[in-house]
N, C-alpha and C positions, 0 to 999 in steps of 0.2 A: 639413503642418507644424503647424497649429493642434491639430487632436487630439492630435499627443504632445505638445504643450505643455498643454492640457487634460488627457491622461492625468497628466501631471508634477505639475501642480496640485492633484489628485485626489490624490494619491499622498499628495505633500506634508499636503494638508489631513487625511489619514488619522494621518500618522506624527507630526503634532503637535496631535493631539486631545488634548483635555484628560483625563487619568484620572478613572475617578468613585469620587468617595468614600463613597458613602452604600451600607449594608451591603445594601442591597434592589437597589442598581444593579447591586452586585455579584453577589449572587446570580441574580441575571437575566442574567448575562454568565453565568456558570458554567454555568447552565441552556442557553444557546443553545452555547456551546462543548460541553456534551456531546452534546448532538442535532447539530452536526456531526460532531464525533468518530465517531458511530456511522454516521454516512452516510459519512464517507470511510474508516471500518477496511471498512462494509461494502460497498462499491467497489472499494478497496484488494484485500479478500482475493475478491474477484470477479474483476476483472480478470487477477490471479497467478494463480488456479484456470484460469482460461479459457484464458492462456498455457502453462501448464504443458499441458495437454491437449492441446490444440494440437501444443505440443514432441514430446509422448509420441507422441503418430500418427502426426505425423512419422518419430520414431525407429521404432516398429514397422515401420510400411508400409515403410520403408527397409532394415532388418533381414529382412523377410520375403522383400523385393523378391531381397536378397542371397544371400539360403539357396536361394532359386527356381533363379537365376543358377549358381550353384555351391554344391551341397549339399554339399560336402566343407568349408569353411569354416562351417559353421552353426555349432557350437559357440563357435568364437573371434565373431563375430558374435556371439551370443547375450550372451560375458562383455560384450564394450563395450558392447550395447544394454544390460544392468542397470545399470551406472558410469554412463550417459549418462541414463538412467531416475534412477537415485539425487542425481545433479547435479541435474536437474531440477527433481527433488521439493523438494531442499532451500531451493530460490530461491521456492516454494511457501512451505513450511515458513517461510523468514524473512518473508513478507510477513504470515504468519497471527501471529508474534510482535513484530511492529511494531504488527500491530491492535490485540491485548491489549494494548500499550501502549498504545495511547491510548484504548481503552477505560479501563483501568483503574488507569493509572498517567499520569494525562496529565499535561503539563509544562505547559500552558498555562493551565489551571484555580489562580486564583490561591484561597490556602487563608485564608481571615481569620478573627480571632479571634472572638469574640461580644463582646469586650470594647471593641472599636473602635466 
């Protein structure tokens, strides 16, 4: 019980930090936000890749397994392995366009002026 009260206090003490104002603080925030960024896009689109592969082996070995079984179905087999192939990929595909955001359009990185 202590620790999540401990966790809760941590929390708290995060969520009412005080903002920093000084243009150097900030830019030192911005700097460590995008050296994350780049470790979780490239994590991000590591772990999608690794799953997607995964999936795809899946479906082959499964699809191959099926044609073995009964070669008269290979073809119908074959269309679902591509549609199940193409699914896959694209859950791929949006993990690599989540990166690019926050590579490059990240929402966390606050923009200030030079004039502040």
């Amino acid at each position: 019980m202590k620790k999540i009260i401990f966790l809760f206090l941590a929390f708290a003490a995060v969520a009412f930090a005080a903002e920093t104002n000084t243009l150097v603080e900030q830019e030192a925030m911005n700097v460590w936000i995008k050296a994350f960024s780049v470790l979780a896009a490239g994590l991000g689109l590591g772990v999608a890749a690794l799953g997607g592969a995964i999936g795809m082996g899946n479906t082959a070995a499964a699809t191959i397994a099926g044609t073995a079984r009964n070669p008269g179905l290979g073809p119908k087999l074959m269309t679902t392995m591509f549609i199940a192939l193409a699914m896959i990929e694209a859950q791929v595909i949006y993990a690599l366009v989540i990166a690019l955001i926050a590579l490059y359009a990240n929402p966390f990185i606050k923009f200030i002026s030079p004039a502040s």
